[in-house]
NUTIGU-568451 format. One record per residue (C-alpha): residue in one letter; y, x, z. Coordinates in steps of 0.2 Angstrom, whole numbers, plus 5000, padded with zeros to 4 digits. Layout:
AYXZ;...
//
This chain:
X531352555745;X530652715754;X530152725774;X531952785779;X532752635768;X531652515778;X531852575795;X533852585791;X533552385784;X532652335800;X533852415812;X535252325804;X534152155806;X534152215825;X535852225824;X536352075816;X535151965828;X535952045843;X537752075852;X538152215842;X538952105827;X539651975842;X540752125850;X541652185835;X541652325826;X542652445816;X542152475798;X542752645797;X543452775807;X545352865799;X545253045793;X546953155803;X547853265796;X547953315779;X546153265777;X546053145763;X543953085762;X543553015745;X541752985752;X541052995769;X539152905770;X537852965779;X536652935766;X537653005751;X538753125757;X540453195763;X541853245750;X543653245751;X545353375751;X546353445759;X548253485755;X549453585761;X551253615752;X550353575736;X548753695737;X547253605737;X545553625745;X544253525741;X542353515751;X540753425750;X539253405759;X537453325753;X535753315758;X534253315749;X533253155751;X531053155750;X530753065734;X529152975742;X530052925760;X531952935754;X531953015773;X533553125773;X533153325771;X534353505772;X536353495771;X537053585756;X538853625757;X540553685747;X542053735745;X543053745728;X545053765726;X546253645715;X545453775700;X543853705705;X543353895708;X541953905724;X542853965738;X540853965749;X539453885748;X538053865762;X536253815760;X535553775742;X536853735730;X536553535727;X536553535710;X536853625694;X538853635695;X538553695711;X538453865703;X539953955704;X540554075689;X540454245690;X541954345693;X543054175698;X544054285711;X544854455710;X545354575723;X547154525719;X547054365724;X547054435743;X546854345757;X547954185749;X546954035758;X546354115775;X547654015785;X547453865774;X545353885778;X545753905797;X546753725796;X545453645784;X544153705800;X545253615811;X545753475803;X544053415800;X543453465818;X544853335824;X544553215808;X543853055816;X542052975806;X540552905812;X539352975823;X538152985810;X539053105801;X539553225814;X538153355807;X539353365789;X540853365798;X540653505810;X539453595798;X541053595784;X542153645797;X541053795803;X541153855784;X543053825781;X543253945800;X541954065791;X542854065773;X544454095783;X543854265787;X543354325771;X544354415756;X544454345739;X543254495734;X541954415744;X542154255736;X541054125733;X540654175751;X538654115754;X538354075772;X536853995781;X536553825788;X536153815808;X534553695805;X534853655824;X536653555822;X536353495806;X534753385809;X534853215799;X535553075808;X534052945815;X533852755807;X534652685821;X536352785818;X536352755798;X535952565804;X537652585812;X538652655801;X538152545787;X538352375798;X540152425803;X540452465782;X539752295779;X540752185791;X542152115780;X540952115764;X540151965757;X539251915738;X539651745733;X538551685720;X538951535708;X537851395700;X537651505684;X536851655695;X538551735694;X539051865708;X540451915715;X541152035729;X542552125736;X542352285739;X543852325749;X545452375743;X545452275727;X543952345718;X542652205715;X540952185708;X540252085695;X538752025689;X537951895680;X536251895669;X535651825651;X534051735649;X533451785629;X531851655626;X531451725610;X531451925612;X530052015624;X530152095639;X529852275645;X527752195647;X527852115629;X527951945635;X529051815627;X530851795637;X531851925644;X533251925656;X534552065656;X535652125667;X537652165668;X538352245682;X540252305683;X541252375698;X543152345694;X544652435704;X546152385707;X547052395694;X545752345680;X544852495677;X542952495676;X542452635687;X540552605683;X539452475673;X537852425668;X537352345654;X535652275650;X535652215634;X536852215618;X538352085621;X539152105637;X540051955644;X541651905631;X542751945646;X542152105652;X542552175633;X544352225636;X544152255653;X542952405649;X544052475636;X545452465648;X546052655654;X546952715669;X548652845672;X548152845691;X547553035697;X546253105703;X546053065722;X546552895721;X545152875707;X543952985719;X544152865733;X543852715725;X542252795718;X541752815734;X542652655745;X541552565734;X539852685735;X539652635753;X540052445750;X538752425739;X537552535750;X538052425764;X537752265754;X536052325750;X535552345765;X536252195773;X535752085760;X534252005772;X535352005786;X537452005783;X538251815784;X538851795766;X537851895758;X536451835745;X535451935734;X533951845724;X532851975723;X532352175725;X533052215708;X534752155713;X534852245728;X534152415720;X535552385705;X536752415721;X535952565726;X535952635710;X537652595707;X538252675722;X537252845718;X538352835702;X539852815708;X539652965721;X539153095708;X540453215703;X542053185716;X542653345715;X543653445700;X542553515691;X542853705679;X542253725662;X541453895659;X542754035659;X541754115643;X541354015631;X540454055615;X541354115598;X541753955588;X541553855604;X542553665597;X542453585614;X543853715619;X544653715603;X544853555599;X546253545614;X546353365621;X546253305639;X544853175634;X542953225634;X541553105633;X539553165636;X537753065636;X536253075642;X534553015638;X533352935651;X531552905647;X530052825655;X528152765647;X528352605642;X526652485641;X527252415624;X527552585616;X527552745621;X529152745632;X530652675636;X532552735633;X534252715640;X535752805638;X537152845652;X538752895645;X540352975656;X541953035655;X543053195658;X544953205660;X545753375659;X546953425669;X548053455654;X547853505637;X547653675639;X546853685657;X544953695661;X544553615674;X544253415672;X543853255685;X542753115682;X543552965676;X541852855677;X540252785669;X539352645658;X537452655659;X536552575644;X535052495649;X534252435631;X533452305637;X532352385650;X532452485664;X534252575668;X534752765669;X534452835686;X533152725692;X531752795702;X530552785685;X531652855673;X531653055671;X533453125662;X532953195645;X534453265638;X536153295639;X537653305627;X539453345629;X540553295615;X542453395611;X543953395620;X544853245610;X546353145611;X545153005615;X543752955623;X542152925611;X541252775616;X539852635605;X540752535597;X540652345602;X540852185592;X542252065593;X541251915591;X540251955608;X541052105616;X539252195612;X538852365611;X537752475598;X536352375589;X536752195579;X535352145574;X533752045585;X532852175598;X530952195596;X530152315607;X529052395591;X529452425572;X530152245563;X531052245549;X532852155552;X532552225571;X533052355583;X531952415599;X532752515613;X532652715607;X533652635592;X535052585603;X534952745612;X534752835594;X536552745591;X537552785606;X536752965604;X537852955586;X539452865594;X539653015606;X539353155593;X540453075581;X539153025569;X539252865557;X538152725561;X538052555557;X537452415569;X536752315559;X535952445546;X535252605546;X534052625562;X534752455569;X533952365556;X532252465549;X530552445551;X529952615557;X529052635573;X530052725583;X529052775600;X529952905608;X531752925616;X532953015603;X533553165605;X535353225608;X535453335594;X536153265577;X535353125574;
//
């Protein structure tokens, strides 16, 4: 946990120990207007739409967080249509899809969403959120009045960010938002070390560990726990998971195979509803009524959790030129499926592996611009995707299908990937984690495997993370 996280943990202490919880709060503040948030947290961002007649706008804002403190840094801001094509950008594009495409706008487009701009910049000035969020608002705002001004030849309009107004909000105020967001939410834990919560509008969160006394650890000792978390909507779909070993719980097996027909902002706001309920519980877990985490891991699972679920709210557009022979577009399909490969060293071997696999819904078959439906984080028997140790190795992005691809999992124990016994190190009749990782890599290219044969089940020494080439 960085400085910032532990001033925001103490204020909230403060908070709980004083009147502030006895007078009653509200948990959130309602968006006006046409303004539909999908996330609005001070620590992971803003992101929403607007919609007008049936013309969408969509923007986000982010900051940068020091890697050493976790201290809040610069605001980067956007602004995409319902193409997903970047209307303006200001300050430095958060992330890779950021980018905008050249030559997304033409001089015919015209003027076509200068008044729709100029309400978005009103809207969000009148739009109601916490005061720890008052920099995103009214920076977003300043962009959509800015955008409004500009023809679609200057489009993806680049602006600057007034360092003055947009100055990260202090402990105290993050404090705030979080024990308003944390009010209503409790973990109840039964005898088995099984958790539950309720995240608010029906989503839920579960988790629940296995104790293995005959397989290592990540140090090589005998006996290993691993982990299973899963945040559930409404409905039943799984909107992320982690898993840390190879058999998920029996009846968490149909549950993650389960698919959804809701849309996209109903799917983006659960993301987010339940991004800053698991932020909140982090953070309140010393202090909140109700709520009872056994140790740091728990609470950081949370917190990685809710970073997942935040990532990628926003339509995103696949490049307009693609190369000759390109089968992700030519396999038509609304159903894409990509993983990637996290690393770390390992004190057994030379490093660990994981894998974290998503999923892409097209707008159609023939449209190119998709949403994110969700992940499942593969932890293989260590340390999980995303965690502060862990460095993304790869990336791949598998066809449009008529189907997601995903690891297969046993019907005798809802597993997933690898059969046979793990073994951090080459064992004959063993698998260790890059041969998990080595699977799951297959499973989304399309490539046969067995798991109980093949690398599941020989007795090379495989030391390294796999690859996301053919394997």
């Amino acid at each position: 946990m960085g400085k910032m996280a532990v001033g925001i943990a103490l204020a909230m202490g403060m908070a709980f120990t004083g009147a502030a919880m006895a007078a009653g709060v509200e948990r959130a503040a309602k968006p006006d207007g046409n303004v539909k948030f999908f996330l609005a947290d001070p620590e992971l961002g803003v992101a929403g739409v607007y919609t007008v007649n049936g013309t969408e706008l969509y923007f986000e804002a982010r900051r940068s967080l020091d890697a050493a403190t976790g201290a809040p840094g610069a605001l980067s801001l956007r602004l995409i249509d319902g193409e997903a094509r970047t209307v303006a950008l200001a300050g430095t594009p958060y992330d890779k899809q950021w980018e905008p495409q050249k030559g997304e706008f033409t001089k015919s487009d015209g003027f076509g969403y200068s008044d729709l701009l100029s309400r978005l910049g009103g809207a969000l000035d009148a739009a109601t959120l916490h005061g720890a969020l008052s920099a995103e608002k009214s920076a977003l705002a300043d962009l959509a009045r800015q955008a409004a001004g500009a023809s679609a030849a200057r489009y993806p309009l680049r602006a600057d960010v007034d360092a003055r107004r947009a100055s990260a909000p202090d402990a105290a105020q993050v404090a705030d938002f979080y024990l308003r967001s944390a009010r209503d939410l409790a973990i109840a834990r039964e005898g088995d070390g099984t958790i539950q919560a309720n995240l608010g509008s029906g989503i839920t969160l579960l988790g629940t560990q296995k104790y293995i006394a005959d397989e290592p650890d990540a140090d090589g000792q005998m006996g290993r726990i691993d982990a299973y978390s899963m945040v559930k909507a409404a409905d039943g779909y799984v909107l992320a998971s982690e898993l840390g070993g190879d058999e998920v719980p029996k009846d968490w097996a149909a549950a993650m195979d389960t698919e959804t027909a809701r849309g996209h902002h109903a799917l983006a706001t659960d993301f987010g509803r339940a991004a800053t309920a698991l932020n909140a519980l982090a953070y309140s877990s010393t202090w909140a009524p109700g709520v009872s985490l056994g140790n740091r891991a728990e609470q950081a699972t949370l917190q990685r959790l809710a970073q997942t679920l935040a990532t990628h709210l926003l339509p995103v557009r696949d490049d307009a030129t693609p190369a000759a022979g390109d089968v992700r577009r030519a396999a038509g399909g609304m159903y894409q499926t990509y993983v990637q490969v996290w690393r770390k060293p390992f004190v057994v071997i030379a490093e660990h592996s994981g894998t974290r696999v998503g999923k892409w819904r097209y707008n159609s078959a023939t449209s190119t611009v998709k949403t994110h439906q969700g992940w499942t984080s593969f932890c293989n028997h260590g340390t999980c995707a995303a965690t502060e140790n862990m460095t993304h190795k790869c990336t791949f992005t598998g066809p449009r299908l008529t189907y997601y691809r995903m690891p297969s999992r046993r019907t005798d124990a809802g597993g997933h990937t690898c059969a046979t016994p793990y073994w951090a190190i080459g064992r004959g009749g063993h698998h260790n984690c890059h041969d998990d990782s080595s699977t799951q890599v297959r499973a989304i290219r399309g490539q046969a495997y067995n798991t109980n044969g093949g690398r599941c089940n020989d007795s090379i020494y495989w030391m390294y993370a796999p690859t996301c080439t053919a394997q």
